[in-house]
Steps between C-alpha positions, in 0.01 A plus 500: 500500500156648431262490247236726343197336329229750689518801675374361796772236532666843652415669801502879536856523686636255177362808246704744711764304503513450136431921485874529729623286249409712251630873625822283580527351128412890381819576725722245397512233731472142356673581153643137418294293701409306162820431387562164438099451519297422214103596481271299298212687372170374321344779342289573137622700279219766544653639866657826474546657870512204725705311287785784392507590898606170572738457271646813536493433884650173458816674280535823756528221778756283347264207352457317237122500350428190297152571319264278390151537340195372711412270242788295645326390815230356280690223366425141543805440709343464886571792700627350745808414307570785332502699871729176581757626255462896544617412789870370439522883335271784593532693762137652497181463259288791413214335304250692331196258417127518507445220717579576838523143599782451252707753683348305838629173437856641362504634843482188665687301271828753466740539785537840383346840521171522300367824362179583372535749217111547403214216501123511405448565844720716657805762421702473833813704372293783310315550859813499716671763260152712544498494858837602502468776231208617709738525830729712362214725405238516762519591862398112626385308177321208727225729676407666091205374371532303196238466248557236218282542160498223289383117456583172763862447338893468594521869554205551748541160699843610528419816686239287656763281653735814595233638679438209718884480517539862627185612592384708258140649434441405160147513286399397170325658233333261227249413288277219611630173458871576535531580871745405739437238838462681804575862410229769530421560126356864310345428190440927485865671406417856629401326870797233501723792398423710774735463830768347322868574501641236251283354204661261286363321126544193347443481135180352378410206283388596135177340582459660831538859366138568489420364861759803591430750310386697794761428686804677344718728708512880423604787624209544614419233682861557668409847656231273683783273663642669819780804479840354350354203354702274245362320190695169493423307164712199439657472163420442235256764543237622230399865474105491397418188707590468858657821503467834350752683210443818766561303811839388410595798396399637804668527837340227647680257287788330693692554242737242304795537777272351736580170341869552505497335866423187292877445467591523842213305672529227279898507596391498837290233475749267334746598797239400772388243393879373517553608810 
């Protein structure tokens, strides 16, 4: 049994593993490994993609998916206890939940597979399924240079922590006052741009809009990135902030498929983790 709270609670050869997992699942193997199972998930009503790939994943695979919303964990009734009785019936958690130490201490406390579904800080599932998108599509995704263009949040730490998890040479490109810990930061779009092969968005803060307002990904600023780049923005995206109308439009775009991996990875992930 294995959780996943972090990205870095994984090592490299775990992500590959979890990528094997994935062609299999695309080929068949492991249809019914869920039956009997059920899956508890905490999740707002708000998610759209994470939270429709699991459940659909759970179904395909034979599960049951028991939903809750978020708000649930925020009762007065100690944590402790209501882990203590999730455990007589679930099978795995998937918790959705600002707080990552919520998600911690249900990791500790449950004798069950945890499974971090989106925090404040970090996006673990989101950044496996990219990584594995990204394999299928470039000749050896871990020696590309990533570029990520937005503020310190769950989307950027989290390709901070895959990058210390697989080695990748990632950047940031910010406004003042919303950098990331110990990566090389561009505050100048055109030079961070340039030399790139993957550049992935965040979306920005209402209030934060006018610290970025030079920062927004074009086309042009994509025909500075190397030969073949990819413009990577993680939904939900908004055309006329962080990215361009043109730009998406363009060919630079990963395109909406590229998410479709979603499904898969977060399959394989419950089916790891069970292992």
């Amino acid at each position: 049994m294995k959780n996943l709270v972090r990205l870095t609670d994984f090592c490299a050869g775990d992500i590959y593993k979890i990528f094997d997992i994935a062609d299999e699942i695309n080929n068949g193997k492991y249809n019914g490994i869920l039956n009997g199972k059920s899956v508890v998930m905490f999740f707002p009503y708000t998610s759209i993609r994470t939270r429709l790939a699991f459940e659909k994943g759970i179904y395909l695979l034979g599960g049951q998916p028991v939903l809750f919303p978020n708000e649930t964990l925020g009762k007065k009734e100690d944590l402790k206890d209501v882990c203590g009785y999730l455990d007589n019936w679930a099978d795995i958690v998937i918790v959705r939940y600002g707080d990552i130490n919520i998600v911690e201490k249900m990791a500790g406390y449950l004798n069950v597979p945890v499974i971090n579904a989106m925090t404040d800080i970090n996006h673990p599932c989101e950044i496996i399924s990219d990584m594995y998108s990204l394999s299928k599509i470039r000749k050896d995704f871990v020696h590309d240079k990533y570029l990520f263009c937005g503020r310190s949040g769950n989307i950027g730490l989290s390709w901070k922590e895959a990058s210390a998890v697989m080695g990748l040479e990632l950047s940031q490109c910010c406004a003042k006052g919303y950098e990331m810990e110990d990566v090389h930061i561009y505050y100048n779009i055109e030079e961070a741009a340039r030399g790139k092969d993957i550049i992935c968005t965040d979306s920005i803060p209402h209030e934060a809009l006018k610290d970025f307002k030079d920062l927004q990904i074009t086309t042009e600023i994509m025909e500075m990135a190397n030969q073949g780049a990819i413009l990577n923005p993680c939904p939900p995206f908004y055309r006329g902030e962080e990215v361009s109308e043109s730009v998406v439009m363009s060919g630079y775009f990963a395109g909406y498929g590229f998410k479709k991996n979603l499904l898969a990875i977060q399959q394989a992930i419950m089916v790891y983790c069970l292992l």
